[in-house]
Backbone bond lengths (Angstrom), bond angles and torsions (degrees), N, CA, C in turn:
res aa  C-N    CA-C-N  psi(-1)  N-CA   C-N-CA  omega(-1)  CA-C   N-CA-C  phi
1 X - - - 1.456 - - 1.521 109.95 -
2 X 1.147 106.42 139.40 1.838 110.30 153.16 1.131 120.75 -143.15
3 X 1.616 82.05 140.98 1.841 97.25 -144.50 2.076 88.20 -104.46
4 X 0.984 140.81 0.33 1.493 149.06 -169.83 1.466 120.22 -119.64
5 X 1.392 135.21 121.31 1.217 107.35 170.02 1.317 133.62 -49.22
6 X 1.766 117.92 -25.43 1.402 144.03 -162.76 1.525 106.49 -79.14
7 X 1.708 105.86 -6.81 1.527 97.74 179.78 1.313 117.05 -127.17
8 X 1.782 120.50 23.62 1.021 137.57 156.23 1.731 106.67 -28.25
9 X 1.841 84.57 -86.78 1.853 105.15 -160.02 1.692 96.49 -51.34
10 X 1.195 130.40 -28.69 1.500 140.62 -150.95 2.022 83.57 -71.26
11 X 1.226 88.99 -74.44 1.784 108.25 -177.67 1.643 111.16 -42.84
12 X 1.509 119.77 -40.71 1.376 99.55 -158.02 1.564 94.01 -97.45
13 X 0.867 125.59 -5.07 1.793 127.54 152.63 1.152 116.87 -21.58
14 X 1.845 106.36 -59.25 1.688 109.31 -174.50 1.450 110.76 -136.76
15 X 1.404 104.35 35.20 1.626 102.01 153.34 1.670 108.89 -155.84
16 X 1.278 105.24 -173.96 1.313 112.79 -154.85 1.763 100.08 -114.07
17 X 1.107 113.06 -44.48 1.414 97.14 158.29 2.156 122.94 -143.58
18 X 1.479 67.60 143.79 1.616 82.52 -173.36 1.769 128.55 -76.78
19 X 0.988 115.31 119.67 1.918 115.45 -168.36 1.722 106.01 -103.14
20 X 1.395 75.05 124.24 1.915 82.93 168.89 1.553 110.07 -81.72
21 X 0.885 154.57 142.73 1.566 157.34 157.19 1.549 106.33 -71.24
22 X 1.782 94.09 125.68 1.940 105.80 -172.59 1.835 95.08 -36.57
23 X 1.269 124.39 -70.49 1.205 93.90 -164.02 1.661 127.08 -83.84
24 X 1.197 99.20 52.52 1.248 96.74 168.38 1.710 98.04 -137.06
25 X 1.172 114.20 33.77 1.941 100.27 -172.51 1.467 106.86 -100.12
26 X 1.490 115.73 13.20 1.308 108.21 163.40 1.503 128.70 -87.09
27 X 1.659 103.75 -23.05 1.170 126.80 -175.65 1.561 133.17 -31.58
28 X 1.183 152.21 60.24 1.437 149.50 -125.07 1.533 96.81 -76.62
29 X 1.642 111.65 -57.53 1.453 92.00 173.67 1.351 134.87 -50.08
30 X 1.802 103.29 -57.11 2.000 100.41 167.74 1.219 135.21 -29.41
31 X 1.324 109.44 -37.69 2.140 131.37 -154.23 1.689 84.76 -101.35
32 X 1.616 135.56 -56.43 1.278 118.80 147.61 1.189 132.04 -5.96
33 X 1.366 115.82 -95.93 1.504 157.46 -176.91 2.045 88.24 -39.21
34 X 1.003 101.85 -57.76 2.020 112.85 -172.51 1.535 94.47 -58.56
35 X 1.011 119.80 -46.39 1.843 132.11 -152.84 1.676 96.68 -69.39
36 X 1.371 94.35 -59.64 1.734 106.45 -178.91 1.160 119.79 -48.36
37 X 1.393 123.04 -37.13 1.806 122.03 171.10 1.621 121.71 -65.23
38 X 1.272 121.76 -10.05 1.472 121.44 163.20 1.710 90.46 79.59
39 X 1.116 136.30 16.71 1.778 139.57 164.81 1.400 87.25 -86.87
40 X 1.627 87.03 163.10 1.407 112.85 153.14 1.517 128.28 -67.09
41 X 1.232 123.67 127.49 1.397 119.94 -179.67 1.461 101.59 -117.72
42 X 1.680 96.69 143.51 1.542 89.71 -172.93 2.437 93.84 -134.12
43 X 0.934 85.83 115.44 1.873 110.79 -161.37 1.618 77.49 -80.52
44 X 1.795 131.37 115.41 1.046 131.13 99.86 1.587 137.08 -33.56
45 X 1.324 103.20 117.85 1.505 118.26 -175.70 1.406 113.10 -61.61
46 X 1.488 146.62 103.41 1.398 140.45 163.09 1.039 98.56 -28.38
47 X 1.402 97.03 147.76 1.916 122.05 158.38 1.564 103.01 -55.60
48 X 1.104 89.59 -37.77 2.197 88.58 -157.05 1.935 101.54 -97.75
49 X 1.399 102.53 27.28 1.685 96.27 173.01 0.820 127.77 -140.83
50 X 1.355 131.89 152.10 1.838 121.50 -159.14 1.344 100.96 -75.80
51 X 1.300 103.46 -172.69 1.654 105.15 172.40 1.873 112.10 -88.87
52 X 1.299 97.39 -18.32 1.273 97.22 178.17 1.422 123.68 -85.56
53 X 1.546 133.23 -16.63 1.525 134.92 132.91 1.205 123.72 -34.79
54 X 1.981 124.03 -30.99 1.554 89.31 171.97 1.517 139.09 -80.43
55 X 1.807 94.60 6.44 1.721 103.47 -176.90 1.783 94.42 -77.88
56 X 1.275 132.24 13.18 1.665 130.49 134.69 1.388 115.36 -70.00
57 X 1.213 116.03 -68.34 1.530 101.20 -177.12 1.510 118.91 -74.36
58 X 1.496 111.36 7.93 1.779 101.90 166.75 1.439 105.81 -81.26
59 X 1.407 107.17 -28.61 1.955 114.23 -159.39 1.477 88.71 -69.02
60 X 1.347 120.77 -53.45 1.338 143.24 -165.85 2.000 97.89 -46.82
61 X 1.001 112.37 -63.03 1.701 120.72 -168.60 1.882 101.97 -73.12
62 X 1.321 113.29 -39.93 1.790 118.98 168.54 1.517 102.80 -61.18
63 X 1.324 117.95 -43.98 1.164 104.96 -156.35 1.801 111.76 -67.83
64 X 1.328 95.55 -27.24 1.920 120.66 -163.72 1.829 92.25 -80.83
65 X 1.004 119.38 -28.91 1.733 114.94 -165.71 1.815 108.67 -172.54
66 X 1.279 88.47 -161.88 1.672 103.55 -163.95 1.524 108.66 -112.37
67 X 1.248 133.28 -37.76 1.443 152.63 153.08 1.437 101.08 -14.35
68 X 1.904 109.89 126.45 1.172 118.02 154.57 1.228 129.80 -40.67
69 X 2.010 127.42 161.49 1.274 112.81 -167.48 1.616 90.53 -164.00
70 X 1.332 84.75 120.27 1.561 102.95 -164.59 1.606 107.12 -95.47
71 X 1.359 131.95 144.46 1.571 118.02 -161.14 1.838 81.99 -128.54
72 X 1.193 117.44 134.39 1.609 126.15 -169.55 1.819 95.00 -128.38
73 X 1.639 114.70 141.06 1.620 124.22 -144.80 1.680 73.84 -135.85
74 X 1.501 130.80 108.39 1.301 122.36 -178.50 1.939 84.79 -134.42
75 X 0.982 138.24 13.35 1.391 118.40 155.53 1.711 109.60 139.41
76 X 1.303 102.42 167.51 1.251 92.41 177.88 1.649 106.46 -134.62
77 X 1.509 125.60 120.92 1.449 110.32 165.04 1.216 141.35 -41.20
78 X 1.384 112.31 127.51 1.865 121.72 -153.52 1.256 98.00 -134.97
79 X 1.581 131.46 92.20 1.386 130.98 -153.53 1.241 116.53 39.08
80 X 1.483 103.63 -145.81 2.048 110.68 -158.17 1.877 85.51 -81.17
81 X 1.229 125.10 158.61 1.363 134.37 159.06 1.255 123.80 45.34
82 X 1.549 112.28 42.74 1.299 93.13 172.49 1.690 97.48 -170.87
83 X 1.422 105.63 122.39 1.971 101.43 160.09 1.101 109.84 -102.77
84 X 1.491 88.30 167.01 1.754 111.00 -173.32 1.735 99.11 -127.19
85 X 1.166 109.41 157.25 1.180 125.92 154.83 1.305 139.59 -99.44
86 X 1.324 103.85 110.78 1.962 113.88 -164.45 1.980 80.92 -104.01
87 X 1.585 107.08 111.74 1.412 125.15 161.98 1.340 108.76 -85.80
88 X 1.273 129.01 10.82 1.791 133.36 -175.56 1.649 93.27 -79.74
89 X 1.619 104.09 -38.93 1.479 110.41 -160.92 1.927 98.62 -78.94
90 X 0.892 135.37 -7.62 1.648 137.22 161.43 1.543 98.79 -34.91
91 X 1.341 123.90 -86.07 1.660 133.35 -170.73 1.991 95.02 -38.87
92 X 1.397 102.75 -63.04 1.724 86.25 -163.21 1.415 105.92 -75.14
93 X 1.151 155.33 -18.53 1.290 125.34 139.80 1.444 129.28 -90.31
94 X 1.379 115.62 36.41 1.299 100.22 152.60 2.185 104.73 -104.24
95 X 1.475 88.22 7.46 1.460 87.03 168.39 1.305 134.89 -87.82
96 X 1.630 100.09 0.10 1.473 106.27 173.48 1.851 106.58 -82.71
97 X 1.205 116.21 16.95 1.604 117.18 -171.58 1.631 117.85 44.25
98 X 1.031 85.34 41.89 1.674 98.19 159.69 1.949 118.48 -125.00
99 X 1.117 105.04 146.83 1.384 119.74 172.42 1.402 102.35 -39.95
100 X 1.607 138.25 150.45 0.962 134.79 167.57 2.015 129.59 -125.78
101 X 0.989 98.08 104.49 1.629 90.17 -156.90 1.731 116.75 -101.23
102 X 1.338 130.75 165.88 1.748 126.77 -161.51 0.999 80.52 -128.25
103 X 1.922 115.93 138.62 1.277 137.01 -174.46 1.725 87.32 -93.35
104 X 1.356 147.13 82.46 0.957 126.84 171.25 1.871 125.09 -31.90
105 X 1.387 107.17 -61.10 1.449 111.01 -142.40 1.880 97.77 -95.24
106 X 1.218 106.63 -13.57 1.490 118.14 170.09 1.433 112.08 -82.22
107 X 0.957 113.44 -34.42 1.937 126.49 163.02 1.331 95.96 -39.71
108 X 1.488 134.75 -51.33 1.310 141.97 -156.95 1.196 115.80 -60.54
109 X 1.457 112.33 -39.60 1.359 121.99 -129.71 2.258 94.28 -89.27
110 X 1.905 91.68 164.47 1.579 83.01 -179.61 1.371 87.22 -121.08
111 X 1.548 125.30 113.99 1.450 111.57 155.27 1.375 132.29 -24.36
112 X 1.403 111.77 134.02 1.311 102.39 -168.14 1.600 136.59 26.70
113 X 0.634 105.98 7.37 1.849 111.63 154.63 1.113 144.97 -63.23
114 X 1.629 111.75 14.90 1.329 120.82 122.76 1.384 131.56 -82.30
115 X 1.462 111.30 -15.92 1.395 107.34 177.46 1.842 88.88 116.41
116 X 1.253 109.26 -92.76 1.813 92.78 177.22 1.436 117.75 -85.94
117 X 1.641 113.14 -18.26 1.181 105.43 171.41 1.386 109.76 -120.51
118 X 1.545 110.18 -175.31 1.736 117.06 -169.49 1.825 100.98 -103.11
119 X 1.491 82.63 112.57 1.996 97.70 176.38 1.667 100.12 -63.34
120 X 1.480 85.18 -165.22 1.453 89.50 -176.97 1.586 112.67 172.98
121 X 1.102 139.30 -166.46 1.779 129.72 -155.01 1.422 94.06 -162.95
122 X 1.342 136.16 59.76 1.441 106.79 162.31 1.008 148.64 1.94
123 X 1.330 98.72 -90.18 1.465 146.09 -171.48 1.762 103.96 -40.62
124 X 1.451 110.44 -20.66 1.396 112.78 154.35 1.621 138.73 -72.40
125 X 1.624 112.04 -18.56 0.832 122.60 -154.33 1.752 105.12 -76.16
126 X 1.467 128.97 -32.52 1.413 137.77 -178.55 1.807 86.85 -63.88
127 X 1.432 139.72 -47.00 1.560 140.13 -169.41 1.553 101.52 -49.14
128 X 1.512 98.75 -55.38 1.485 123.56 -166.04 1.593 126.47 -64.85
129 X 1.828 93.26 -35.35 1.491 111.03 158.40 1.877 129.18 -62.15
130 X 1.324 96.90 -41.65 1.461 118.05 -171.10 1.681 82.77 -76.64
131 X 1.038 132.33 -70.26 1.613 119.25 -164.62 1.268 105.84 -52.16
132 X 1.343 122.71 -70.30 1.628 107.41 172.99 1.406 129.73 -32.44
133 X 1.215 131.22 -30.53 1.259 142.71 178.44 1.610 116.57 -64.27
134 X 1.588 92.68 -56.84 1.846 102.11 174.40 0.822 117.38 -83.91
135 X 1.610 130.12 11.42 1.185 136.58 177.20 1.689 118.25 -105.28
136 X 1.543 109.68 -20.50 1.205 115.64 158.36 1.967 108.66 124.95
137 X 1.214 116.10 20.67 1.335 123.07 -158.19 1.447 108.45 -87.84
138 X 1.072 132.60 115.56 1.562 145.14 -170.19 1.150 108.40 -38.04
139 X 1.458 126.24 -54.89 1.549 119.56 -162.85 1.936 85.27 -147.15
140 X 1.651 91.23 175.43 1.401 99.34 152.01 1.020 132.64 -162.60
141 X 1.760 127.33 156.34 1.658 117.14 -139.81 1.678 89.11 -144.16
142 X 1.999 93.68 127.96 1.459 97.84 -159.55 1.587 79.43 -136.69
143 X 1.251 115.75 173.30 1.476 130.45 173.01 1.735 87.20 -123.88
144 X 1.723 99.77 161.45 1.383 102.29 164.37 1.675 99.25 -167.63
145 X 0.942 119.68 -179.70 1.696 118.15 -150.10 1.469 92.80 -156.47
146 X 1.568 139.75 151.11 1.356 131.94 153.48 1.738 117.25 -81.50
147 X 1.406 107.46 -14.84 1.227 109.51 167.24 1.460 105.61 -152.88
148 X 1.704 106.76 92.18 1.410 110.32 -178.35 1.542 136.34 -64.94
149 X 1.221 93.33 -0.18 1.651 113.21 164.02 1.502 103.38 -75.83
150 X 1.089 121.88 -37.15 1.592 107.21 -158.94 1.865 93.53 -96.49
151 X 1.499 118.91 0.29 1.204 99.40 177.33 1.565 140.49 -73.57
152 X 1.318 125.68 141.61 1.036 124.12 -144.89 1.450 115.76 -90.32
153 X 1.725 106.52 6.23 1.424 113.90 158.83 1.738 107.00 -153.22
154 X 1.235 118.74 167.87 1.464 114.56 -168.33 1.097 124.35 9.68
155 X 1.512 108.67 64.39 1.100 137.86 161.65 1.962 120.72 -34.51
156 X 1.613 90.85 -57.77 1.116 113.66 -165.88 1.612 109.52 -91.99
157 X 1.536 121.01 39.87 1.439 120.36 -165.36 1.395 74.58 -155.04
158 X 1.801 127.34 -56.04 1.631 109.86 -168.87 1.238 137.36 -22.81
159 X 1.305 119.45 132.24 1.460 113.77 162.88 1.238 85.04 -107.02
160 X 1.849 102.18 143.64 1.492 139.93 156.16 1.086 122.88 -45.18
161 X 1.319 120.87 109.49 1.993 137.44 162.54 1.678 91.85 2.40
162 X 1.084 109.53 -71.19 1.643 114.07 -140.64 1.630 101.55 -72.17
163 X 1.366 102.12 -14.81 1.935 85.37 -171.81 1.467 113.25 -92.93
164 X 1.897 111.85 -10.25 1.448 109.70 -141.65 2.401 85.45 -85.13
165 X 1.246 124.90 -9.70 1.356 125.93 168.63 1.268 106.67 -34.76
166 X 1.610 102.57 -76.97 1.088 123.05 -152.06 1.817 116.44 -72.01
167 X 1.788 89.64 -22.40 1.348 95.83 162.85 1.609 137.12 -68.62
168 X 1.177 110.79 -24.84 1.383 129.77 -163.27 1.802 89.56 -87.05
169 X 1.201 127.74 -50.67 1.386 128.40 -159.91 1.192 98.67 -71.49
170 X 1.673 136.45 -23.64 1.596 137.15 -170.10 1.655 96.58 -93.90
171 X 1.126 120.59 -18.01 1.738 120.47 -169.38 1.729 83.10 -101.54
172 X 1.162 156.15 -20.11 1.551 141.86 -179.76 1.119 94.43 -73.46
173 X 1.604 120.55 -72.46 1.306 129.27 171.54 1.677 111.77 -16.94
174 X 1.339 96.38 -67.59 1.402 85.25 -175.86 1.192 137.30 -34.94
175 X 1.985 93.40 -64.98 1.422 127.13 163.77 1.324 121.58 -32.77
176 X 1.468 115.10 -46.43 1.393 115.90 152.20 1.776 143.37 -9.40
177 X 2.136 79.31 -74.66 1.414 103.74 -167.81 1.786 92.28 -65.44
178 X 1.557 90.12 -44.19 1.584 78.44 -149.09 2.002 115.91 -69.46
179 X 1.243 97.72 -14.77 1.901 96.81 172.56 1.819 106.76 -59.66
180 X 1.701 104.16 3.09 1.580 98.32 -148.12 1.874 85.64 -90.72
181 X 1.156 98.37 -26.46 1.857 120.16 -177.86 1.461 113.84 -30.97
C-alpha cells in the first residue's frame, strides 16, 4: 500500500505494482503521485463508494501516466460492521477498461467488530472466492497467515497458509468452466 503521495516514486523503485488503500481512492494527489511512476496501480474500492466513482480515480491514475490500473471491489458498508458484496457492480467497473479483481479475505471482515479492532469470518472467504470467479472477476487478492492468530494485521479476516492451495486449484477449475460460458 501507499498511503502518501511522497511514497509513490519511493515504492515503485522496488515493486511492480502500486495499491491505493479503499479509503484512500479518492485521494487526487496519491492516485496522481501512483499514475506518474508508469507501475501498475491497482485502486481498492471504498466501502462508502459506488462503483461508478471509481471511473474518477481511473481518469485520475490515466491522466498522471501510462501504467496499467487495476480497480479491486472489497465491499460495501451495510449498517454498523459489516460489508456486503453487490456483484451487479462487476459490469460497471469493468467498464472503466481495467482488469477487475475480488478482495477475498477483506470482503470478510466486520468493521470494528471487535470493539477496537475489525472482526471478521473467514471461513466465508473460499464462498466469496467461488462467487467472484463465476461471476467473471479478473484476478483474486486474498491474504493468508500460517497462524492467523498471530497475524500482525487482519488477523481476524485471515485465511490460514494451509487452505489457500487447495483453494486456488478449485477457483482455476472454476475459471476454467466458466470462460467455457
Amino acid at each position: 500500500d501507499v498511503h502518501e503521495a511522497q511514497q509513490a516514486a519511493v515504492a515503485a523503485a522496488v515493486v511492480d505494482v502500486l495499491q491505493v488503500p479503499a479509503f484512500l481512492a479518492r485521494q487526487t494527489d496519491l492516485l496522481t503521485a501512483c499514475g506518474e511512476t508508469g507501475r501498475a496501480v491497482n485502486v481498492k474500492k471504498g466501502q462508502f463508494m459506488s462503483p461508478q466513482e471509481m471511473g474518477n480515480a481511473v481518469s485520475k491514475v490515466r491522466a498522471a501516466g501510462e501504467g496499467p490500473v487495476l480497480l479491486t471491489e472489497r465491499g460495501t458498508f451495510f449498517g454498523y460492521n459489516r460489508l456486503v458484496n453487490d456483484f451487479a457492480a462487476l459490469p460497471v467497473l469493468k467498464g472503466f477498461g481495467c482488469p477487475v479483481v475480488f478482495d477475498v479475505t477483506h470482503s470478510t471482515q466486520r468493521p470494528a467488530g471487535l470493539g477496537t479492532a475489525s472482526g471478521g469470518d473467514p471461513s466465508l472467504a473460499p464462498l466469496l472466492a467461488r462467487a467472484a470467479v463465476a461471476a467473471g472477476f479478473d484476478g483474486i487478492f486474498l491474504e493468508c497467515h500460517p497462524d492467523p492468530a498471530a497475524a500482525l494485521s487482519d488477523a481476524a479476516s485471515m485465511m490460514r497458509l494451509t487452505d489457500v492451495p487447495p483453494l486456488l486449484r478449485s477457483l482455476r477449475d472454476l475459471d476454467d468452466l466458466r470462460r467455457r460460458w
